[in-house]
C-alpha positions in Angstrom: -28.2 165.6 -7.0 -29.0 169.2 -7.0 -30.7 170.3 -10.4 -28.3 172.2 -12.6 -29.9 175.4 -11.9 -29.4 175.2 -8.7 -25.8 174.4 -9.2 -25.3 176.8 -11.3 -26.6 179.8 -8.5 -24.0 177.5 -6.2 -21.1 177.7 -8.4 -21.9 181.7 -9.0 -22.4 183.0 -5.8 -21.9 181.7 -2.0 -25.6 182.3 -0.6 -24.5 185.9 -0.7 -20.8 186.0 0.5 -17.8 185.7 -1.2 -18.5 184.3 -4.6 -17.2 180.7 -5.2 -15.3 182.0 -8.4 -13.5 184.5 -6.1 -12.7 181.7 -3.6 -11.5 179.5 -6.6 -9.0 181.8 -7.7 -7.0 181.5 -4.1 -5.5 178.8 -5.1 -2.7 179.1 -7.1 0.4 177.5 -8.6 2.7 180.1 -6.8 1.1 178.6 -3.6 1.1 175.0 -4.2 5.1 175.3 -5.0 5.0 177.0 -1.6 3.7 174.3 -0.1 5.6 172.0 -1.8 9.2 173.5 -1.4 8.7 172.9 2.5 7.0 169.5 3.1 9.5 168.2 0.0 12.6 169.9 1.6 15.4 168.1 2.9 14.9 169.6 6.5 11.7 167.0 6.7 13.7 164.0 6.1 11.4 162.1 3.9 8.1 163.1 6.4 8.6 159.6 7.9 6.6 158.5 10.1 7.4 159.0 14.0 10.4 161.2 13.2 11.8 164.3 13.5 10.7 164.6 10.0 6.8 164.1 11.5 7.0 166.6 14.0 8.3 169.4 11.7 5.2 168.3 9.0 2.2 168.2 11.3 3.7 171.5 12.8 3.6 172.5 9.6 0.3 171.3 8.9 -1.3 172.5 12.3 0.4 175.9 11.6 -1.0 176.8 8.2 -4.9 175.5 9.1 -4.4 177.9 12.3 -4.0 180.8 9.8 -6.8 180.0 7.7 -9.1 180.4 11.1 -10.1 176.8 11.0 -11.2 175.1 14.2 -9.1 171.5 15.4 -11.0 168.8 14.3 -10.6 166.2 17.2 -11.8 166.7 20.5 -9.2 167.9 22.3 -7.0 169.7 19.3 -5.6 169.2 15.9 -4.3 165.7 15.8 -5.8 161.9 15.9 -3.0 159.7 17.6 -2.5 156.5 15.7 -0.5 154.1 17.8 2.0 152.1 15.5 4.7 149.8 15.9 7.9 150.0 13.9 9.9 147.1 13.0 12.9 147.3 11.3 14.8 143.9 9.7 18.4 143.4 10.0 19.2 143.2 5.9 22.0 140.4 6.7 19.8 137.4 6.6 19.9 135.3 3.7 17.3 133.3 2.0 18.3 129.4 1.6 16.5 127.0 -0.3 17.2 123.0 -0.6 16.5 120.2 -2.7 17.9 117.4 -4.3 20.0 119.0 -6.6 21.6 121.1 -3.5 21.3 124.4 -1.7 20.9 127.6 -3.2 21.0 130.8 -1.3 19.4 134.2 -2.3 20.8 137.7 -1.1 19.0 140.4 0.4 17.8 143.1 -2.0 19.2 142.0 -4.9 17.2 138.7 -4.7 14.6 138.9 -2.8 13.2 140.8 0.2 12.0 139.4 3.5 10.1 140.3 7.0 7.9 139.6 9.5 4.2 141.5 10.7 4.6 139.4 13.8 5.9 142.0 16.6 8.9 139.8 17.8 12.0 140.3 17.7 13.1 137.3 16.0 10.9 134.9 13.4 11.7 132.3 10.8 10.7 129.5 8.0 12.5 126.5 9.5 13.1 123.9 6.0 9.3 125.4 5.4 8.0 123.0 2.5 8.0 125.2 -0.5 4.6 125.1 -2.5 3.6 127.4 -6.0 0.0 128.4 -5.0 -0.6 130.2 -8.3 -2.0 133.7 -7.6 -2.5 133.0 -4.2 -6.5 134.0 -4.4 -9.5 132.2 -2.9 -12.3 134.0 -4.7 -15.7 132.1 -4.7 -17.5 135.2 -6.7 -15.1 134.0 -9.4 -14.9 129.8 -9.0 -11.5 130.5 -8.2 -9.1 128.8 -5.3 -5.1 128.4 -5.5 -5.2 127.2 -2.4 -7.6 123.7 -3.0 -6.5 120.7 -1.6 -3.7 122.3 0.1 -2.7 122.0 3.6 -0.6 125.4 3.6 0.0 124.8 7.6 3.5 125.4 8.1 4.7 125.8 4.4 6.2 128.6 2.6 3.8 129.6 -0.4 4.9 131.6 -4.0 2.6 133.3 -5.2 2.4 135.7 -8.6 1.4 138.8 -8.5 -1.6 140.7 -10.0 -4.6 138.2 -10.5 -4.8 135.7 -13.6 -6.8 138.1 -15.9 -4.0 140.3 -16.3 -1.7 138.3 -18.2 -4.7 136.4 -20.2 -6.2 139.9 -20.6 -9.2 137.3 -20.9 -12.3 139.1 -19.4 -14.0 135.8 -18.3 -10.9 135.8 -15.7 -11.8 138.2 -13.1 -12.3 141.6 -15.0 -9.4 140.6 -17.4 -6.3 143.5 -17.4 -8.7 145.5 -15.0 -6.6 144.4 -11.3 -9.2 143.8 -8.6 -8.6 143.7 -4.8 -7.5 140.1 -5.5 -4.3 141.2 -7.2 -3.2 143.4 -4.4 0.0 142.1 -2.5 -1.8 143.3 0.6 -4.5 140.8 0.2 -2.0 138.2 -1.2 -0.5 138.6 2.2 -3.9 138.4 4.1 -5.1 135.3 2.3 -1.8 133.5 2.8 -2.0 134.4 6.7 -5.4 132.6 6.4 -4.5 129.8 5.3 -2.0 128.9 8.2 1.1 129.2 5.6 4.1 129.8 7.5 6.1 131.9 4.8 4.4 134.2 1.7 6.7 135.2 -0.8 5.2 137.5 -4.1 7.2 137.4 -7.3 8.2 140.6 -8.9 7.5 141.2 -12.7 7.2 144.9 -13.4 4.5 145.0 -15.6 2.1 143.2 -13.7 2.8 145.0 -10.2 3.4 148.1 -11.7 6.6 149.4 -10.9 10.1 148.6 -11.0 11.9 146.5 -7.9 13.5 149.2 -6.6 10.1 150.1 -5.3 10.0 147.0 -3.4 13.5 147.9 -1.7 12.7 150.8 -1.2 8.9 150.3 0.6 10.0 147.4 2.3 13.5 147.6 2.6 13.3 150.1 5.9 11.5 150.6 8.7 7.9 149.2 8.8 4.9 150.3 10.2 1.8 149.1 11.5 -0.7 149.7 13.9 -0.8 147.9 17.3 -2.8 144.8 17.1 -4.3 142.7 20.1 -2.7 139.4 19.0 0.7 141.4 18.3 0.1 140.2 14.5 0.9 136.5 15.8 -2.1 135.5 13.6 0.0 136.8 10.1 2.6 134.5 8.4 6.0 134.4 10.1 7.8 135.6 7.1 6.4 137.6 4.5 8.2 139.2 1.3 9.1 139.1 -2.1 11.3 137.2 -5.0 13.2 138.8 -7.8 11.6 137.1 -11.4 15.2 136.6 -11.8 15.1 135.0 -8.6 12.3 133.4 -8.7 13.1 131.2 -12.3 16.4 130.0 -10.6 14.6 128.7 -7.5 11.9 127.2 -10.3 14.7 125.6 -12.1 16.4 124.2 -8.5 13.1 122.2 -8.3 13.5 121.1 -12.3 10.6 123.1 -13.3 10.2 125.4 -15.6 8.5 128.7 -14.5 6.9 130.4 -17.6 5.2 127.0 -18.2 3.8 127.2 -14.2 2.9 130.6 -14.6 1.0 129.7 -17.6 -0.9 126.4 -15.7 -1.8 129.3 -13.3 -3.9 131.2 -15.3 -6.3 128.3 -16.2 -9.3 127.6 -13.8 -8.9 124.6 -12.2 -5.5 125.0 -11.3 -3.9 123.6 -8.4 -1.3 124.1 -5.7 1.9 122.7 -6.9 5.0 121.5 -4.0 8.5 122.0 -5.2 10.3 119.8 -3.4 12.0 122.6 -1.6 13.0 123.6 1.4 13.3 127.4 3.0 15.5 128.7 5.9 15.6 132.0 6.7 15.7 134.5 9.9 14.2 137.9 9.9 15.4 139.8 12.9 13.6 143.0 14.0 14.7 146.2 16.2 11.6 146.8 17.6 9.9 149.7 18.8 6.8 151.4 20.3 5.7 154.9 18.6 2.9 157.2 18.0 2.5 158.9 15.0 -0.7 161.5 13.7 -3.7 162.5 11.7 -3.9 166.4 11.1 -7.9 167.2 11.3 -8.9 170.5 10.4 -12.5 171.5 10.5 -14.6 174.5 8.5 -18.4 173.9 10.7 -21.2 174.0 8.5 -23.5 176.7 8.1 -26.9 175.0 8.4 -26.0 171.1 8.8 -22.7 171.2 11.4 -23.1 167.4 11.9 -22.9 166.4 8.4 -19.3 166.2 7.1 -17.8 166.2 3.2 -14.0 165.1 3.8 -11.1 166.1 1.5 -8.2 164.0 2.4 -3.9 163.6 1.4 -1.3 161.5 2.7 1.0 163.8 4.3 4.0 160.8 4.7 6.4 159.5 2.5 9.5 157.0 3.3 11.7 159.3 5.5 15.6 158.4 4.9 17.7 155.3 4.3 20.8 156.0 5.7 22.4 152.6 3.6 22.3 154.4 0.5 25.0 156.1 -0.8 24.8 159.5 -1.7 21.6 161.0 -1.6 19.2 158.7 1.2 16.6 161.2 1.8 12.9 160.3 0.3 11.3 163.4 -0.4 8.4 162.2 -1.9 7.9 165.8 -3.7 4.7 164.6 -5.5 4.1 161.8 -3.5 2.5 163.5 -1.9 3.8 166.9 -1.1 1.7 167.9 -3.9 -1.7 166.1 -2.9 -1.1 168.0 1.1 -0.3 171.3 -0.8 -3.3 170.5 -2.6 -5.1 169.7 0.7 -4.2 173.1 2.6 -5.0 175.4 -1.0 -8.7 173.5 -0.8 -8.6 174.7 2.6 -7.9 178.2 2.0 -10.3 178.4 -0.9 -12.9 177.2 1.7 -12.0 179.0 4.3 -12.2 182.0 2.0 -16.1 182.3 1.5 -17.6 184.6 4.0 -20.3 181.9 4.9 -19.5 178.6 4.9 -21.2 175.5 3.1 -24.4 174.2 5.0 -22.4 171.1 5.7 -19.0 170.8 7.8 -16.0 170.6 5.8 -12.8 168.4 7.4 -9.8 168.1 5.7 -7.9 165.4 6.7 -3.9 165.0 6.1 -3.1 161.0 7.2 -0.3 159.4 8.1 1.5 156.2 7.3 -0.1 155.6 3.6 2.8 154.4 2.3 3.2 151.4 4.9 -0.5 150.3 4.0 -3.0 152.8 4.0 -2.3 152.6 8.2 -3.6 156.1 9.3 -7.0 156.1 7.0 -7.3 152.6 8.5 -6.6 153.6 11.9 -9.7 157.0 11.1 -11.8 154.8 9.2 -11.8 152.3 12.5 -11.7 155.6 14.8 -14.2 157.9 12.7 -13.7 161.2 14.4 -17.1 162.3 12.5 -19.3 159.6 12.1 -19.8 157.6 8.6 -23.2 157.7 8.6 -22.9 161.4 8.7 -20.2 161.6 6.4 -21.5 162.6 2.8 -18.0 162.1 0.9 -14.6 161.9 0.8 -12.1 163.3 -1.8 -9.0 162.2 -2.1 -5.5 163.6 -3.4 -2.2 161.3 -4.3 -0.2 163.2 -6.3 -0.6 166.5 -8.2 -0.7 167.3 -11.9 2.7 168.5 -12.2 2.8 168.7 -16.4 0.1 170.6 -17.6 -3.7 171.4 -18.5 -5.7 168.4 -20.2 -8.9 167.8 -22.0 -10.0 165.1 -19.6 -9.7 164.3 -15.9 -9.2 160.6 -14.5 -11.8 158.8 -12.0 -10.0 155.8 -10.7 -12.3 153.6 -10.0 -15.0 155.6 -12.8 -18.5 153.9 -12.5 -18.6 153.0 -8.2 -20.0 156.5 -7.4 -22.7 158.8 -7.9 -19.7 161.3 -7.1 -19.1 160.9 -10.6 -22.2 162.6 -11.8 -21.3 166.1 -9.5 -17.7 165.4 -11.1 -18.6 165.3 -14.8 -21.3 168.3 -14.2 -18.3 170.2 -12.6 -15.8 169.0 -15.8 -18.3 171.3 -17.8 -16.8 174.5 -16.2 -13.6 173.9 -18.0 -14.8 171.9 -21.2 -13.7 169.2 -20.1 -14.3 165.0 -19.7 -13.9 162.3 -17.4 -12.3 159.4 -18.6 -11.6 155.4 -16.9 -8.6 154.7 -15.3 -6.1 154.1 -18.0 -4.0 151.7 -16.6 -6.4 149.4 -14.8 -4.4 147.0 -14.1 -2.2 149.1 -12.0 -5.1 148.6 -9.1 -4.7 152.6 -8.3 -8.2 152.3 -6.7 -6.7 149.8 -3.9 -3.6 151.5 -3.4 -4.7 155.0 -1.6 -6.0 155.8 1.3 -9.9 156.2 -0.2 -10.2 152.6 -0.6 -10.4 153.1 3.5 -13.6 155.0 3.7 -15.0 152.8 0.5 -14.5 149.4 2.8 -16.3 151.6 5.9 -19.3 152.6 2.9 -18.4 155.9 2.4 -18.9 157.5 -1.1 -15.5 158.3 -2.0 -13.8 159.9 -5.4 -10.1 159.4 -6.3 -8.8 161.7 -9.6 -5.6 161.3 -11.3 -4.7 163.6 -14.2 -6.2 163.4 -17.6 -4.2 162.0 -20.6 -5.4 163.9 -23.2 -2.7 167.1 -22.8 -4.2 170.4 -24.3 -0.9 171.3 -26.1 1.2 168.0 -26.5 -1.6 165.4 -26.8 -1.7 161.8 -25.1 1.8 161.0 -26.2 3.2 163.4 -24.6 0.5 163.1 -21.1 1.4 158.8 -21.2 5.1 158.9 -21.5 5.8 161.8 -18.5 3.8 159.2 -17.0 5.5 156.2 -17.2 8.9 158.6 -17.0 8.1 159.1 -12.9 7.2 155.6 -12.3 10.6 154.7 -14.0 12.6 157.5 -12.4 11.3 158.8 -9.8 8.3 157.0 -7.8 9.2 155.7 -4.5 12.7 156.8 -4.7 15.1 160.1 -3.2 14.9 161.5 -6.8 11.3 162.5 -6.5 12.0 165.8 -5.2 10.2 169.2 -6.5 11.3 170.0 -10.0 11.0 174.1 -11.0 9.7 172.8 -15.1 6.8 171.2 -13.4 4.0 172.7 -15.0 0.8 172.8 -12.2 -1.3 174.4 -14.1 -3.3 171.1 -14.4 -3.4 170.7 -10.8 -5.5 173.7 -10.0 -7.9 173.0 -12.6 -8.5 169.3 -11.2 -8.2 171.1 -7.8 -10.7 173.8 -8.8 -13.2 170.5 -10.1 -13.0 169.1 -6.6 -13.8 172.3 -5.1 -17.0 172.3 -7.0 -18.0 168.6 -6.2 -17.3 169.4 -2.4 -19.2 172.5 -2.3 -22.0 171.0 -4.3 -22.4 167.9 -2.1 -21.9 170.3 0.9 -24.9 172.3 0.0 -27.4 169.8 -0.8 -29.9 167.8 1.3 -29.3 164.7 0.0 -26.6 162.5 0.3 -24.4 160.5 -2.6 -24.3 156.8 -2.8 -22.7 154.3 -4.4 -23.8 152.7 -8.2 -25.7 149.7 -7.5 -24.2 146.2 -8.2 -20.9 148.1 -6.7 -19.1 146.1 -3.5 -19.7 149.1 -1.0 -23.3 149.9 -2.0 -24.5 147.4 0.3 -22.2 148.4 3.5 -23.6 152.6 2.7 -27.0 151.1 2.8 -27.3 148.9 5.9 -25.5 152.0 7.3 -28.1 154.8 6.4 -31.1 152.1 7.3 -29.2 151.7 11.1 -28.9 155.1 11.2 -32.6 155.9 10.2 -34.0 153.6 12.7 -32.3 154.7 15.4 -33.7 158.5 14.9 -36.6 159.1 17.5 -40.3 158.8 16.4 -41.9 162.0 15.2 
């Protein structure tokens, strides 16, 4: 890192153009409720992806980097094609399970929710063997394996969600209430698919997965996305989805078990894969179709280093429009994540501001598809446009500060980066700290598009607000917080609110202005902490990369 000196003759003047003070006060909370107002508007449908709602966004997007005098920042224009398909289940199949003791069936949306990654147009669990497989994690690192002794070939597995530290809160169990990548339905999904199951089905509890089912409906009730795979996703489970906990004790109960006592056998090491004496019959039938949807790239070329990249990234999607809902059936995802793209285009015009331009490149990235499983980071970080070995950082923005100034600033993920260190030096600027996630169990760090480019080995730093409000205190910070999730996340009622207060969002915006500028005008490049999961990936990257530079 830089010495602070240096910084500080960064952070005061631009190498003798427009000062970076001067460029920091472009952005403003006038212009992020610009921004905002549109991409959140009604007009955009939600900002699904591959609809109307698309077109009008990356216009949108394309339009207002084109003012700024930025350059496109794929060959060939603006955009990075992602090639998805979009499946979308017919919501009249039913869920049936037998026993002994009968048949019960389970309605769609209230009890459970089901679907298929497979591209086909019909699949099914066909009296599928139902088995508990605990958490549903194979982790050697940790001892730990649902799945031992089970032949999952054909069967239909429930799994619980999160991983088993979180209810134990013990810290010998993974890293206790601190979610890992085990916990994530996504890899609960994968792992299941690996083991030849036929079905995957996730229990619901709130606390543990960290919002309310009506996120479940509402993410996987719709059209899905993917990209196109090879295999046509033949190689996933035939059915995957989820159970009510309400759900879930009455199917428990059909086998005459008890499910708090099973949930509880599944937090002890050792435990193993229990059948039911079930059987599951259901149909998922798809409307298929073929689509293309888009990256925005944007590009500010470096003054001295052109070839050497710092990447600020938002989701610009959200979950378009349900037209089954009565009433209002638009998702206008207002700060997920109108706010981090409004954020994205004021870093933009702050950069764009400085009459000479950081020594490295600046890209700003606006991705598609997040909320259907990080799909266009994936698609980039599998397609870099700018190499990663080349790439010194990404930032990443996922929803705004919409209620005020704080005392602190949140790393998700605090500890994995050096990025930190540039962070906590800018933090000084405004008196301020970096705190821990403070809901690690939550998983935030897997759940954003970052996690992408931390897989590939690139540095990467995720904020969230602080909790620490400067005029209401934590309180006040931690229960507007758990207000959204309640109300408003992943549902039409997040739409732009005129009390939001954003003063808090330029500050953190104004931070990660500092970090990009700083890292852009250095020599050197950030890594990750050692003993972190991506350290080794960055370094057998840089190593490749330095052999393959020409003798001197």
């Amino acid at each position: 890192m830089a010495s602070a000196l240096v910084s500080a003759l960064l952070i005061a003047c631009d190498a003798g153009g427009r000062s970076v003070e001067a460029a920091l006060e472009t952005m403003t909370t006038g212009g992020l409720v610009t921004h905002i107002q549109v991409l959140a508007s009604d007009s955009l449908e939600g900002r699904g992806p591959s609809s109307p709602g698309e077109a009008k966004t990356i216009a949108y997007l394309r339009g207002e980097f084109a003012k700024l005098g930025l350059r496109p920042g794929n060959v060939g224009g603006w955009f990075q094609e992602a090639p998805l398909v979009a499946m979308t289940a017919d919501r009249n199949m039913v869920l049936s399970v037998s026993g002994q003791s009968g048949t019960r069936t389970f309605r769609y949306g209230d009890d459970f929710i089901g679907f298929t990654r497979r591209v086909v147009q019909q699949s099914q669990l066909d009296n599928s063997e139902v088995v508990f497989a605990g958490y549903g994690v194979v982790a050697p690192e940790y001892g730990w394996n649902d799945y031992a002794g089970l032949d999952a070939r054909g069967k239909t597995v429930v799994v619980l969600v999160n991983d088993p530290g979180f209810a134990t809160g013990d810290t010998a169990l993974f890293h206790g209430r601190t979610m890992t990548y085990y916990g994530r339905w996504t890899y609960k999904f994968e792992e299941a698919a690996r083991q030849g199951a036929a079905g995957v089905l996730i229990v619901h509890e709130t606390e543990p997965a960290a919002y309310p089912w009506e996120v479940v409906t509402g993410s996987w009730g719709g059209e899905q996305f993917g990209l196109v795979a090879k295999d046509s996703n033949m190689s996933r489970a035939a059915v995957e989805g989820w159970l009510t906990v309400e759900a879930a004790r009455s199917l428990f109960t059909q086998a005459g078990r008890d499910y708090d006592s099973l949930k509880a056998l599944a937090m002890q090491r050792g435990f193993k894969p229990l059948s039911l004496g079930l059987r599951a019959l259901v149909t998922v039938r798809n409307r298929i179709r073929s689509s293309t949807s888009n990256n925005v790239i944007a590009l500010l070329p470096g003054a001295a280093r052109p070839d050497e990249y710092v990447i600020y990234m938002a989701h610009w999607d959200h979950l378009g429009r349900d037209t089954s809902l009565q009433g209002d059936d638009i998702y206008n995802g207002a700060l997920d994540n109108a706010s981090g793209t409004a954020g994205l285009l004021a870093l933009a015009q702050a950069f764009a501001s400085l009459e000479r331009p950081p020594q490295r490149s600046i890209v700003f990235l606006a991705v598609t598809a997040e909320e259907q499983g990080l799909i266009g980071s994936a698609h980039y970080a599998q397609n870099p446009v700018y190499p990663h070995n080349r790439t010194a950082a990404v930032i990443n923005m996922d929803g705004l500060n919409h209620i005020g100034p704080m005392r602190d600033i949140t790393v998700i993920g605090y500890g994995n980066s050096e990025l930190d260190d540039y962070l906590a030096e800018a933090a000084l600027t405004q008196s301020r700290v970096l705190k821990p996630d403070a809901e690690p169990e939550k998983g935030f760090y897997y759940r954003s598009d970052h996690f992408n480019f931390a897989k590939a080995g690139v540095p990467a730093l995720y904020t969230d607000a602080g909790v620490d409000h400067v005029e209401r205190g934590e309180t006040y910070a931690r229960e507007q917080r758990d207000k959204y999730t309640a109300e408003r996340y992943h549902k039409p009622s997040d739409e732009y609110d005129p009390t939001w207060d954003l003063r808090g969002a330029i500050d953190d915006l104004q931070l990660l202005f500092r970090v990009g500028h700083q890292v852009a005008n250095e020599t050197t490049l950030p890594n990750w902490k050692p003993g972190t999961e991506f350290r080794a990936t960055r370094d057998s990257m840089m190593a490749a990369a330095a052999r393959a530079l020409p003798p001197r």
